[in-house]
C-alpha positions in Angstrom: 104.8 104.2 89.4 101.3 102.9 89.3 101.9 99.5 90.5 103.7 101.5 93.2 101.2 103.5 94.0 99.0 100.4 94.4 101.2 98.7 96.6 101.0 101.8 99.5 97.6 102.2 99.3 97.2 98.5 99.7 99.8 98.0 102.1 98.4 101.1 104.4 94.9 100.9 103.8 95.0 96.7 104.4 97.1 96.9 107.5 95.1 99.3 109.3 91.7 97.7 108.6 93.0 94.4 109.7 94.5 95.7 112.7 90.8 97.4 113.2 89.6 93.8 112.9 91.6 92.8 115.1 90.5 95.0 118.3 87.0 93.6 117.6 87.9 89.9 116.9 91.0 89.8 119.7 91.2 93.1 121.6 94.2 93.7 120.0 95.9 97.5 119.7 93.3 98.3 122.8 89.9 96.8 121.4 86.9 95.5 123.2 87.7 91.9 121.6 84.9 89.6 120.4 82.1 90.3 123.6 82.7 93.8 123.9 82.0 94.4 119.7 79.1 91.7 120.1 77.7 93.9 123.0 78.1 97.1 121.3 76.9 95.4 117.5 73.3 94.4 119.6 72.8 97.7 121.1 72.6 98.5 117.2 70.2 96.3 116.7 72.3 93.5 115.2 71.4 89.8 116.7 73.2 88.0 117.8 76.0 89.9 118.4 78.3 87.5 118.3 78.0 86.3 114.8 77.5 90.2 113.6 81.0 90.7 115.8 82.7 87.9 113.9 81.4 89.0 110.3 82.5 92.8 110.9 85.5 91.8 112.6 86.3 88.6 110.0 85.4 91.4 106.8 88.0 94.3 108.9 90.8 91.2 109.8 91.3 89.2 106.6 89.7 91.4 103.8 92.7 93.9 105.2 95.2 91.0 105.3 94.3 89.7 102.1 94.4 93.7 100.5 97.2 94.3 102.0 99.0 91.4 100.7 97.4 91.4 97.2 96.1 87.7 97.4 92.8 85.9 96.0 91.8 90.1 94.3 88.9 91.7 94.8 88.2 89.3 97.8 89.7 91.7 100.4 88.2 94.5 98.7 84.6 93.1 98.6 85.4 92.1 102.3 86.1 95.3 103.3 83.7 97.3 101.0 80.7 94.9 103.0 82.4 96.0 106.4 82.5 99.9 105.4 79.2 100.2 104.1 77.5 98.6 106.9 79.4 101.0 109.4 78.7 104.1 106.9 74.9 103.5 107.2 74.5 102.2 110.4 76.7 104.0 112.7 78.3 107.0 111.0 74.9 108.5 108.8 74.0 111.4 108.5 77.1 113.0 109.8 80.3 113.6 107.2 83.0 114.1 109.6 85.2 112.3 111.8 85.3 115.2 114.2 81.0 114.5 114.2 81.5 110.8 114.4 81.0 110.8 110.4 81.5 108.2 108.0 84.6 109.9 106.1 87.3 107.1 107.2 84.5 104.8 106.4 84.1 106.1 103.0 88.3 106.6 102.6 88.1 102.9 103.2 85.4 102.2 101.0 87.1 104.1 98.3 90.4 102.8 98.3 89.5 98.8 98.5 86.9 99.8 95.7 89.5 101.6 93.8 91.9 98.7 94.1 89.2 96.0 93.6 89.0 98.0 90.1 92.5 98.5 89.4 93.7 95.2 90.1 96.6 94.5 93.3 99.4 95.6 90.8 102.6 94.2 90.1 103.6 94.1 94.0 101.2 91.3 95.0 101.1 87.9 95.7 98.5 87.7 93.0 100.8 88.6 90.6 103.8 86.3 91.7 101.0 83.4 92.3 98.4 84.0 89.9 95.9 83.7 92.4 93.5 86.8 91.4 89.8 85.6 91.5 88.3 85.6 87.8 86.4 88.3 86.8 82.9 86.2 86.8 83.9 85.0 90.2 84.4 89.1 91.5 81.0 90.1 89.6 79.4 87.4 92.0 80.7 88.8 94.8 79.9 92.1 94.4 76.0 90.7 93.9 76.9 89.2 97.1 78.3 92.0 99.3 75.4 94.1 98.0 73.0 91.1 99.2 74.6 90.8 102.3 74.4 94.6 102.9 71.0 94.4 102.7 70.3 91.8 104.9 72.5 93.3 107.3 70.5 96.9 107.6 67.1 94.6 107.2 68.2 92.3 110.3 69.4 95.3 112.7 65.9 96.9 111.7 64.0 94.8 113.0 63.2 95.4 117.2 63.5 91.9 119.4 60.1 90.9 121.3 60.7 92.8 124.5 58.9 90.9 127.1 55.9 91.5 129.2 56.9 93.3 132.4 
């Protein structure tokens, strides 16, 4: 039942961040598409917008895809846990709930990509047909680098463009 259990929350939680990818990469399922999330991204304070729109977008569309389908593990999870902390932080803190435009689907997301980047994809997967799970040295390197990459992130939206003399 486990590797059940494993395939649901992959299947659900991967799908639906992909397609939440996909309205910021394409405009898909009624999104702004790449401009509108690039516009939106700089009025956060990340520039360009363009490049911050295809990294959120890229980390939504294909660490989803690639969760949902149980490939390459824990890359989809690491993609995705980049994605949610960076929208926890910098768009949904302090507030808790949804209803408050709180990070708690954030942190859902967070928490089941973590929790399957743990577990493993399960028996269900293309890893396990394929054998194409990452090794584990590989997956403690990328958790360095979603961590680093977080960072950066909240650093480079920090910092305020020269606003020029009127």
């Amino acid at each position: 039942m486990t590797d059940l259990a494993l395939l649901v929350l992959r299947l659900v939680t991967g799908l639906l961040l992909a397609g939440h990818g996909a309205q910021k990469l394409f405009g898909w399922f009624g999104g702004h598409g790449l401009a509108g999330t690039a516009g939106w991204l700089e009025s956060l304070g990340f520039r360009p917008g363009r490049l911050w729109a295809l990294l959120a977008g890229g980390c939504e569309f294909f660490g989803g895809l690639l969760l949902a389908l149980g490939l390459f593990s824990p890359a989809g999870p690491l993609l995705i846990t980049a994605a949610m902390l960076t929208a926890i932080f910098k768009v949904h803190w302090p507030k808790l709930w949804v209803t408050q435009g709180g990070f708690e689907l954030p942190l859902t997301n967070l928490a089941v990509a973590a929790a399957v980047g743990m577990a493993g994809p399960g028996v269900y997967s293309l890893d396990a047909l394929w054998g194409t799970a990452l090794p584990s040295e590989v997956a403690r390197w990328g958790v360095l680098l979603v961590l680093a990459g977080w960072v950066i992130a909240l650093l480079a939206s920090s910092r305020r463009s020269a606003q020029p003399a009127a």
